[in-house]
mmCIF file of the N, C-alpha and C atoms, coordinates in Angstrom:
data_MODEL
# 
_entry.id   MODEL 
# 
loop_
_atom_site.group_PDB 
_atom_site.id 
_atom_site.type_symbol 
_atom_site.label_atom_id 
_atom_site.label_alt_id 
_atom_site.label_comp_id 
_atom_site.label_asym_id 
_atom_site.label_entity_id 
_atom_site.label_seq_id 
_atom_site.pdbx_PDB_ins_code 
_atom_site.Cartn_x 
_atom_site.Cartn_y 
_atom_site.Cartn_z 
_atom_site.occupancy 
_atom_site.B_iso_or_equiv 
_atom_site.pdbx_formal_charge 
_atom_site.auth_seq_id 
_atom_site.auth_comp_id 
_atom_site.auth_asym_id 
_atom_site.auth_atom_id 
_atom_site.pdbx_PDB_model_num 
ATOM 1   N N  . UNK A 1 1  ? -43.251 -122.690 -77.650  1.00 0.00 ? 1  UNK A N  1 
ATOM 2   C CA . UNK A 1 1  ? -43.148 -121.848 -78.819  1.00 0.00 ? 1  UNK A CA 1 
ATOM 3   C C  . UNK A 1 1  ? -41.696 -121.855 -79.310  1.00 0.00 ? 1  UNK A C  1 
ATOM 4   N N  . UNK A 1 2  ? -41.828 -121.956 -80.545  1.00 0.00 ? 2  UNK A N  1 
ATOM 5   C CA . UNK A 1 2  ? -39.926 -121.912 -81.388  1.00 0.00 ? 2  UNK A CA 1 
ATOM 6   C C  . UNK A 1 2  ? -39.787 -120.576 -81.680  1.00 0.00 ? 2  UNK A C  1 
ATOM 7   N N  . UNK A 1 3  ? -38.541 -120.455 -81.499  1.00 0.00 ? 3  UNK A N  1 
ATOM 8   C CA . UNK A 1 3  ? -37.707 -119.366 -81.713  1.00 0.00 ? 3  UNK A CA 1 
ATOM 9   C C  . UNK A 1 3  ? -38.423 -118.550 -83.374  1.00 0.00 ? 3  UNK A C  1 
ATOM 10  N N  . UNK A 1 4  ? -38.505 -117.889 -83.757  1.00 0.00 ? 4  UNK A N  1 
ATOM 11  C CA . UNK A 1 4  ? -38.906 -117.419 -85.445  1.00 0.00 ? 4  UNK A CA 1 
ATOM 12  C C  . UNK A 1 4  ? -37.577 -117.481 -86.316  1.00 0.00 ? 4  UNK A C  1 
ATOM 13  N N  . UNK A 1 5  ? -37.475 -118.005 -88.015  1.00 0.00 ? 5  UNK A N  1 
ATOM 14  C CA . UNK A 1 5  ? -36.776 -118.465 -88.183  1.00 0.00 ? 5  UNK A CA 1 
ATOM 15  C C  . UNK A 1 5  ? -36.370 -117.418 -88.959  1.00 0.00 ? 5  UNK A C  1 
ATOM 16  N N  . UNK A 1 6  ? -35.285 -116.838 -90.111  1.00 0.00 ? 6  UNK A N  1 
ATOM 17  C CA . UNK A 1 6  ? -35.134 -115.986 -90.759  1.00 0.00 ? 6  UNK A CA 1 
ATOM 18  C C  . UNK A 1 6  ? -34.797 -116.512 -91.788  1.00 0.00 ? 6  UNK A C  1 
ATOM 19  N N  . UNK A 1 7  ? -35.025 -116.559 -93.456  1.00 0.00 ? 7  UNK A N  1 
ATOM 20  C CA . UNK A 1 7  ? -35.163 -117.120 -94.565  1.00 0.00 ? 7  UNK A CA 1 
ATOM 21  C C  . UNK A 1 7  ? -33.403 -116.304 -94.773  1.00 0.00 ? 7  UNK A C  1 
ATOM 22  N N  . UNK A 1 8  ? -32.826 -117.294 -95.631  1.00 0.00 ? 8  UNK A N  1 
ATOM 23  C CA . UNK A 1 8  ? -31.541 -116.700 -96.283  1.00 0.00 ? 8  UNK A CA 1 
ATOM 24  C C  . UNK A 1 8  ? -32.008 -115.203 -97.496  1.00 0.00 ? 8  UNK A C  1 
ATOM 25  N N  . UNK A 1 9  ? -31.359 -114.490 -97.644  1.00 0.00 ? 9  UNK A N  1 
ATOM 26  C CA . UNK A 1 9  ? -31.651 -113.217 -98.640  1.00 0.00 ? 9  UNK A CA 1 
ATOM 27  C C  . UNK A 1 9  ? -31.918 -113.971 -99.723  1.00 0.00 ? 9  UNK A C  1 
ATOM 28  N N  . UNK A 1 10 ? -31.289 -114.855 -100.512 1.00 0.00 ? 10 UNK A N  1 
ATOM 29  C CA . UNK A 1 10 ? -31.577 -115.526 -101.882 1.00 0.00 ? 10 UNK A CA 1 
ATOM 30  C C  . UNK A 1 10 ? -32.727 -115.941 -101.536 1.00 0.00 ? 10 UNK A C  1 
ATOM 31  N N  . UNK A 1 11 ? -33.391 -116.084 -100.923 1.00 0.00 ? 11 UNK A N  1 
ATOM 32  C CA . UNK A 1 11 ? -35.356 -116.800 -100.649 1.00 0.00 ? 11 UNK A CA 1 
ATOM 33  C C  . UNK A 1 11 ? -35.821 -115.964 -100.341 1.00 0.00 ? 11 UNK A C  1 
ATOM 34  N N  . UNK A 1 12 ? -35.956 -114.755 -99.803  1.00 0.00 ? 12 UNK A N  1 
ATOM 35  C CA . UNK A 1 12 ? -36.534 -113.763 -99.316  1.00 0.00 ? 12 UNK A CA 1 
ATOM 36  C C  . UNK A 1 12 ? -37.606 -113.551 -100.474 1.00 0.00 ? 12 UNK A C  1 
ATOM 37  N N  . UNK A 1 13 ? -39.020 -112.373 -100.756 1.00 0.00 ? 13 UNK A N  1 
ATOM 38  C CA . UNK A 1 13 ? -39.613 -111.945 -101.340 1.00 0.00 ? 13 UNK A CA 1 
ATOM 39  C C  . UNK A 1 13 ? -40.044 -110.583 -100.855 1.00 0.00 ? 13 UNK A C  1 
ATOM 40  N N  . UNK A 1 14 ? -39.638 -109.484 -102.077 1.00 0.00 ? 14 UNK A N  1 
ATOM 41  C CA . UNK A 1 14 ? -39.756 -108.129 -101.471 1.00 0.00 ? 14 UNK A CA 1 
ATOM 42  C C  . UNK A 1 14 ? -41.876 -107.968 -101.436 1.00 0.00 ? 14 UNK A C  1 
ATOM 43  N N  . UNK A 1 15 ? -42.055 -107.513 -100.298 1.00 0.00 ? 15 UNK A N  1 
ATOM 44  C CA . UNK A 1 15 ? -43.331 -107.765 -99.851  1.00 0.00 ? 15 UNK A CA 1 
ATOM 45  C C  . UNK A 1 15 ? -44.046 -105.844 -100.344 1.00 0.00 ? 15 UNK A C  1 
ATOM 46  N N  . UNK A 1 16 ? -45.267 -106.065 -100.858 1.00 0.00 ? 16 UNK A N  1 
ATOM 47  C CA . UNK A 1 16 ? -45.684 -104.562 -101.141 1.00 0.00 ? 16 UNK A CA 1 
ATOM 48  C C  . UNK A 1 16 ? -46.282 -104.144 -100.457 1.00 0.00 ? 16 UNK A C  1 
ATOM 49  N N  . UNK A 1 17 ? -46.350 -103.227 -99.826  1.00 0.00 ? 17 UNK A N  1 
ATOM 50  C CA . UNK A 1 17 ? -47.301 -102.704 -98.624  1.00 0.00 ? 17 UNK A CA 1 
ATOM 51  C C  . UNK A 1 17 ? -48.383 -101.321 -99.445  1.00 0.00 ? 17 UNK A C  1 
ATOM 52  N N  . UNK A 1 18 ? -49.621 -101.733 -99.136  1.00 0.00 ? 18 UNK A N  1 
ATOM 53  C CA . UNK A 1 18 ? -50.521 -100.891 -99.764  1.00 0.00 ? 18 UNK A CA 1 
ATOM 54  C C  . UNK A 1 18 ? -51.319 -100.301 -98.209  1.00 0.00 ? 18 UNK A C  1 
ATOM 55  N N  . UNK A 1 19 ? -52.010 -99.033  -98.519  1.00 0.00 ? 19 UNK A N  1 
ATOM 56  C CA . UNK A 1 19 ? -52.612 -98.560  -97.509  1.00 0.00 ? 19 UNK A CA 1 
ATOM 57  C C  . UNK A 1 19 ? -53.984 -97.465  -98.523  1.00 0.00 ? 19 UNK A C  1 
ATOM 58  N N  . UNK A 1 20 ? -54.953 -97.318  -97.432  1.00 0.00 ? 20 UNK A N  1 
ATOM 59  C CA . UNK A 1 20 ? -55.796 -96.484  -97.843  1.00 0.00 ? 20 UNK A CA 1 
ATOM 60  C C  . UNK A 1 20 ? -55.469 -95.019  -97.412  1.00 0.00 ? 20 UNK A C  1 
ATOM 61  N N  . UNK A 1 21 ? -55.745 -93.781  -98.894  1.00 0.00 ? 21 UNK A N  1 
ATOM 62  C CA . UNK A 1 21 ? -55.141 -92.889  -98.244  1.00 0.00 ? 21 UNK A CA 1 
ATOM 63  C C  . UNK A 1 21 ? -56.795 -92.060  -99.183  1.00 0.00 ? 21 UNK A C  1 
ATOM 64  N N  . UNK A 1 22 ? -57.208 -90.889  -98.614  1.00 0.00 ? 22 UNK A N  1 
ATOM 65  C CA . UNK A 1 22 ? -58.431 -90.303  -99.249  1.00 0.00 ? 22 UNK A CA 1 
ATOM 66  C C  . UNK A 1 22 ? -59.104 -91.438  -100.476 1.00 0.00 ? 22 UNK A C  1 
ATOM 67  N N  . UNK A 1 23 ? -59.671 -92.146  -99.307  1.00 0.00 ? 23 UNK A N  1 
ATOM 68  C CA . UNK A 1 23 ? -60.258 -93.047  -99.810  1.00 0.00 ? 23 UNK A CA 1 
ATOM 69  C C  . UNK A 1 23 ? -60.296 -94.669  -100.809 1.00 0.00 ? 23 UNK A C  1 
ATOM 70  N N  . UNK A 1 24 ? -58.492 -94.547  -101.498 1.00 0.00 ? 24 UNK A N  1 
ATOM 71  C CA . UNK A 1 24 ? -58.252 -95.050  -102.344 1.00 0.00 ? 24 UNK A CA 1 
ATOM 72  C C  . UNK A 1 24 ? -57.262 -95.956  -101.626 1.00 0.00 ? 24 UNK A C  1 
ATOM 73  N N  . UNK A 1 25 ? -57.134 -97.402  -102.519 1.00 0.00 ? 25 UNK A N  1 
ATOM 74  C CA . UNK A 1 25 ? -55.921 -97.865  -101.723 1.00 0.00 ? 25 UNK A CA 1 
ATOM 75  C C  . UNK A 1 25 ? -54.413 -98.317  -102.436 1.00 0.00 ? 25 UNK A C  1 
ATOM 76  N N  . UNK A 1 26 ? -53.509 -97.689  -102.299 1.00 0.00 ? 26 UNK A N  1 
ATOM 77  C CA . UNK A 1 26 ? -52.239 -97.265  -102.966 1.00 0.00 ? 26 UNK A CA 1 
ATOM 78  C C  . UNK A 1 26 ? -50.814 -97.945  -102.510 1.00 0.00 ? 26 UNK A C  1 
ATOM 79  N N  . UNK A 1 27 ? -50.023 -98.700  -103.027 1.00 0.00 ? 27 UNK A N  1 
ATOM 80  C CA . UNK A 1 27 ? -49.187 -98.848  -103.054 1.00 0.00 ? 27 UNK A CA 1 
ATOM 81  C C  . UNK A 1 27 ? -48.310 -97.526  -102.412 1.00 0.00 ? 27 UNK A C  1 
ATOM 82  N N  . UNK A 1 28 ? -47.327 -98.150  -101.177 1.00 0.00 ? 28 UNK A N  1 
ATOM 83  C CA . UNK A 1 28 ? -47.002 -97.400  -100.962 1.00 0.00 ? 28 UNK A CA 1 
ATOM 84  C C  . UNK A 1 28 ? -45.432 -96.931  -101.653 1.00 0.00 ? 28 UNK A C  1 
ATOM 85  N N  . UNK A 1 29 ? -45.266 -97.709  -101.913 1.00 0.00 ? 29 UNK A N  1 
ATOM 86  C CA . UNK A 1 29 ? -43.972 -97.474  -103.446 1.00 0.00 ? 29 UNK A CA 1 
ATOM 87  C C  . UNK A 1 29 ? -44.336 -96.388  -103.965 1.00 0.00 ? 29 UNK A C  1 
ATOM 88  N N  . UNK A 1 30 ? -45.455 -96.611  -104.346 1.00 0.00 ? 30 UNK A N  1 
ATOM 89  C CA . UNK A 1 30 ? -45.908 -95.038  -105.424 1.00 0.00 ? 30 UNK A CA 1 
ATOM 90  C C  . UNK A 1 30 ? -45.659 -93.532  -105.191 1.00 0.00 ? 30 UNK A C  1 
ATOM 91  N N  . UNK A 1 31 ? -45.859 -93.557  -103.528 1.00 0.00 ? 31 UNK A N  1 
ATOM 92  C CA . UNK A 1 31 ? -45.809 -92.658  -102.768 1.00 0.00 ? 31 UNK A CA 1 
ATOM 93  C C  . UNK A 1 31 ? -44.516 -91.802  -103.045 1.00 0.00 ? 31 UNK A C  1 
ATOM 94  N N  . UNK A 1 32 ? -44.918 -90.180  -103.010 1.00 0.00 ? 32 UNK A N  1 
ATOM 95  C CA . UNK A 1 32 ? -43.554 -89.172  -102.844 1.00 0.00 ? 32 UNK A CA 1 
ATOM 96  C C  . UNK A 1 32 ? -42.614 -89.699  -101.699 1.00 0.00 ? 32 UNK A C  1 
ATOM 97  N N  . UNK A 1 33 ? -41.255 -89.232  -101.764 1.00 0.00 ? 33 UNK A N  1 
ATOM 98  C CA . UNK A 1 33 ? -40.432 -90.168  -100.444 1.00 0.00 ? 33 UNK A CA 1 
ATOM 99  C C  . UNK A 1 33 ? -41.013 -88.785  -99.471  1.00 0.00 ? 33 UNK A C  1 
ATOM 100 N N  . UNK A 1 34 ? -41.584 -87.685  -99.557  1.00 0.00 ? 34 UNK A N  1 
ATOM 101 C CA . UNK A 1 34 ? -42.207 -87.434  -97.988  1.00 0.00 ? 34 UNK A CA 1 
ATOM 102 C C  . UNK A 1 34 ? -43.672 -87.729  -97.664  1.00 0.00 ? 34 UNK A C  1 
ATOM 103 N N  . UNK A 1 35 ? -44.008 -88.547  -98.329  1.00 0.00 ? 35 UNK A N  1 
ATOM 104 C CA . UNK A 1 35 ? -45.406 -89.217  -98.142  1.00 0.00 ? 35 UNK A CA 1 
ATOM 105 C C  . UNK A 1 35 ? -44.658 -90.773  -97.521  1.00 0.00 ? 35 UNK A C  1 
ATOM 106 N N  . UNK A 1 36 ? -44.192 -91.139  -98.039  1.00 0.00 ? 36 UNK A N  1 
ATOM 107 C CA . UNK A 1 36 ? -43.146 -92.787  -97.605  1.00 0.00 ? 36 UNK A CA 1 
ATOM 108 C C  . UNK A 1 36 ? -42.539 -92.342  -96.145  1.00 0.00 ? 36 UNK A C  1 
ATOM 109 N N  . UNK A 1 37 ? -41.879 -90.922  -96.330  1.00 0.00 ? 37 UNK A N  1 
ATOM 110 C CA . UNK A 1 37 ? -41.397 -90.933  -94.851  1.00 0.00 ? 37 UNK A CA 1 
ATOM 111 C C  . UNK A 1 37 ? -42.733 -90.502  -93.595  1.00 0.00 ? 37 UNK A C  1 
ATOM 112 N N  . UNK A 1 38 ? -43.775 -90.233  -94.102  1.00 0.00 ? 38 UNK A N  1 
ATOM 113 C CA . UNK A 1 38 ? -44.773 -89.948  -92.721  1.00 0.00 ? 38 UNK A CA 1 
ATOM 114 C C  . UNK A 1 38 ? -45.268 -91.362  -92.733  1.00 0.00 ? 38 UNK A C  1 
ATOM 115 N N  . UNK A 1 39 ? -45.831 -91.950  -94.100  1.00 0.00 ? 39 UNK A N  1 
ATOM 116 C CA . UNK A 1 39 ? -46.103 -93.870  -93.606  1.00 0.00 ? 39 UNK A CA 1 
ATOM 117 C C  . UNK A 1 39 ? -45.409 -94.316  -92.866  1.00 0.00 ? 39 UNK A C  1 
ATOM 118 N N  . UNK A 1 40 ? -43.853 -94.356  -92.650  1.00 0.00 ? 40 UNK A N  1 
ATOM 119 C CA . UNK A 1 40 ? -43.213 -95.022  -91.726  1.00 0.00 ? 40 UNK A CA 1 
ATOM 120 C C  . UNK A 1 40 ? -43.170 -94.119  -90.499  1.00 0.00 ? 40 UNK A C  1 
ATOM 121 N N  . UNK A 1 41 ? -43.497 -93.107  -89.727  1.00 0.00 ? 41 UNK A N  1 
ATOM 122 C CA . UNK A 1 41 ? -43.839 -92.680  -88.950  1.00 0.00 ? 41 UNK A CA 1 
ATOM 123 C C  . UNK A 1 41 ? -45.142 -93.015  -88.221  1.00 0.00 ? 41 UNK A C  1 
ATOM 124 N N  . UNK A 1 42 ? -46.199 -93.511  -88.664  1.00 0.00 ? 42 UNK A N  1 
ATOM 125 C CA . UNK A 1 42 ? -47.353 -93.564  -88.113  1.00 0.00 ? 42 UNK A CA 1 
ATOM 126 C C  . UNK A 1 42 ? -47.539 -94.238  -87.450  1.00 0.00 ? 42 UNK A C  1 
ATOM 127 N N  . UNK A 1 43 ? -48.135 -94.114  -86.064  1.00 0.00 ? 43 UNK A N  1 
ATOM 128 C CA . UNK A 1 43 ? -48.661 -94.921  -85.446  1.00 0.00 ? 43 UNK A CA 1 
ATOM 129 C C  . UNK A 1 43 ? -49.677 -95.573  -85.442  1.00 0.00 ? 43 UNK A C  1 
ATOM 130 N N  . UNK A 1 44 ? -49.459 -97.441  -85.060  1.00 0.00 ? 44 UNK A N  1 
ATOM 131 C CA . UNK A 1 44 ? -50.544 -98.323  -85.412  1.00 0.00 ? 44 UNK A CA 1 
ATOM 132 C C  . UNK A 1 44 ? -51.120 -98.329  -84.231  1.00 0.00 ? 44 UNK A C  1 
ATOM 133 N N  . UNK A 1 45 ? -52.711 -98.374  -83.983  1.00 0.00 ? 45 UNK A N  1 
ATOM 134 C CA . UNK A 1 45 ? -53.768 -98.464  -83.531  1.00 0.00 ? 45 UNK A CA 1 
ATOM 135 C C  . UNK A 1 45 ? -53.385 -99.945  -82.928  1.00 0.00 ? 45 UNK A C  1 
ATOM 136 N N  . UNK A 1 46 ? -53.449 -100.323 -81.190  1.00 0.00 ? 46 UNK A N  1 
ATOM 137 C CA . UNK A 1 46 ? -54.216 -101.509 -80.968  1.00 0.00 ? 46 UNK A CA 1 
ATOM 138 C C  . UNK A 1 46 ? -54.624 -101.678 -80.087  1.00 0.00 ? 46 UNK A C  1 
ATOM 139 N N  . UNK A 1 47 ? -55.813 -102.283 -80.132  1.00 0.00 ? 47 UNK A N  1 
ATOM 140 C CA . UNK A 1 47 ? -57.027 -102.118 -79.092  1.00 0.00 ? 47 UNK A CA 1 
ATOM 141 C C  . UNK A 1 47 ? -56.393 -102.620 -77.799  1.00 0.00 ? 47 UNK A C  1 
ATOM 142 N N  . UNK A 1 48 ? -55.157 -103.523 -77.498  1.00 0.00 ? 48 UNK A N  1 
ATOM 143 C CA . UNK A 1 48 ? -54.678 -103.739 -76.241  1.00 0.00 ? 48 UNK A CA 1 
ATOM 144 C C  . UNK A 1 48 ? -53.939 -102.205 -75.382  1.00 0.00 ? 48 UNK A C  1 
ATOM 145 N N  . UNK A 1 49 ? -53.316 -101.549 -76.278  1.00 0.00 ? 49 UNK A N  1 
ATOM 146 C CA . UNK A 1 49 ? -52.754 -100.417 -75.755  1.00 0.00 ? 49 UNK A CA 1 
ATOM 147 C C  . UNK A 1 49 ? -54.004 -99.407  -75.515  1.00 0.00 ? 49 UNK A C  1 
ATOM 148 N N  . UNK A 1 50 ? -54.982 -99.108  -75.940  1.00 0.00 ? 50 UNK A N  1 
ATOM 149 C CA . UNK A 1 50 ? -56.233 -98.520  -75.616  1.00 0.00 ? 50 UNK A CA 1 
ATOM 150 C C  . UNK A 1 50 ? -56.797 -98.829  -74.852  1.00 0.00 ? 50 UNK A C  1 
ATOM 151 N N  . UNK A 1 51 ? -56.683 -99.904  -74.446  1.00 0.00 ? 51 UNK A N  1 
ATOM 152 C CA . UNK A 1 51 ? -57.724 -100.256 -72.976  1.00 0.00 ? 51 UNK A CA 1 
ATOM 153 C C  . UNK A 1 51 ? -56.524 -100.005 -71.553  1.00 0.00 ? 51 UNK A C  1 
ATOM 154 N N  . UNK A 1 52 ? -55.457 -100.299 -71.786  1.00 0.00 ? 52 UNK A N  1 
ATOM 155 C CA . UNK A 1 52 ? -54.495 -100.055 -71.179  1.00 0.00 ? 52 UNK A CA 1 
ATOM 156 C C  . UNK A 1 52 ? -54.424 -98.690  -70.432  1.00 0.00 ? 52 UNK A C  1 
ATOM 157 N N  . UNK A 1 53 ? -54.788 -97.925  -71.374  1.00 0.00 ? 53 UNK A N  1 
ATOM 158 C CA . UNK A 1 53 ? -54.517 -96.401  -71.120  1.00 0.00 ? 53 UNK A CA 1 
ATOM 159 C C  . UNK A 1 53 ? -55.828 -95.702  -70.283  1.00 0.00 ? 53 UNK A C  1 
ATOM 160 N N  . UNK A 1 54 ? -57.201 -96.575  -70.761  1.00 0.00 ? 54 UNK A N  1 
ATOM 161 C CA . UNK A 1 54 ? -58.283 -96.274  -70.213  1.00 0.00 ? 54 UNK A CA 1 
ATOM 162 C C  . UNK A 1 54 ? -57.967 -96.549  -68.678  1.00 0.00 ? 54 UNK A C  1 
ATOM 163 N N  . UNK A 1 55 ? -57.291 -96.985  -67.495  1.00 0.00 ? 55 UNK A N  1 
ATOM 164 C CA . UNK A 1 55 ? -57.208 -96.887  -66.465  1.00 0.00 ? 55 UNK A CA 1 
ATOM 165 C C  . UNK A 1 55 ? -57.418 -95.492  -65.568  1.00 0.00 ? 55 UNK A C  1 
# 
C-alpha cells in the first residue's frame, strides 16, 4: 500500500457535505453555525466498533 498523496491548495476542490436532518437532505453550509457546530460533533456509526463493544 502507498503512502496517500496530498494535492497542492491550487488543485484542491472545496467538497459540500450534505446530510439528512427531519427528513430532508441539506447542505450543511446552509446550516446556523450552532447547527454546523453539533454536525461536527457527531458521532459516526460503525458497525466494526459495535461489534467490538458487544463483548
Amino acid at each position: 500500500m502507498t503512502a496517500p498523496q496530498t494535492l497542492p491548495q491550487a488543485q484542491r476542490q472545496r467538497c459540500e457535505v450534505w446530510t439528512r436532518v427531519m427528513g430532508y437532505h441539506r447542505p450543511v453550509s446552509a446550516f446556523n453555525p450552532g447547527k454546523q457546530s453539533e454536525h461536527r460533533e457527531r458521532v459516526h456509526f460503525t458497525e466494526s466498533a459495535a461489534l467490538a463493544g458487544r463483548q
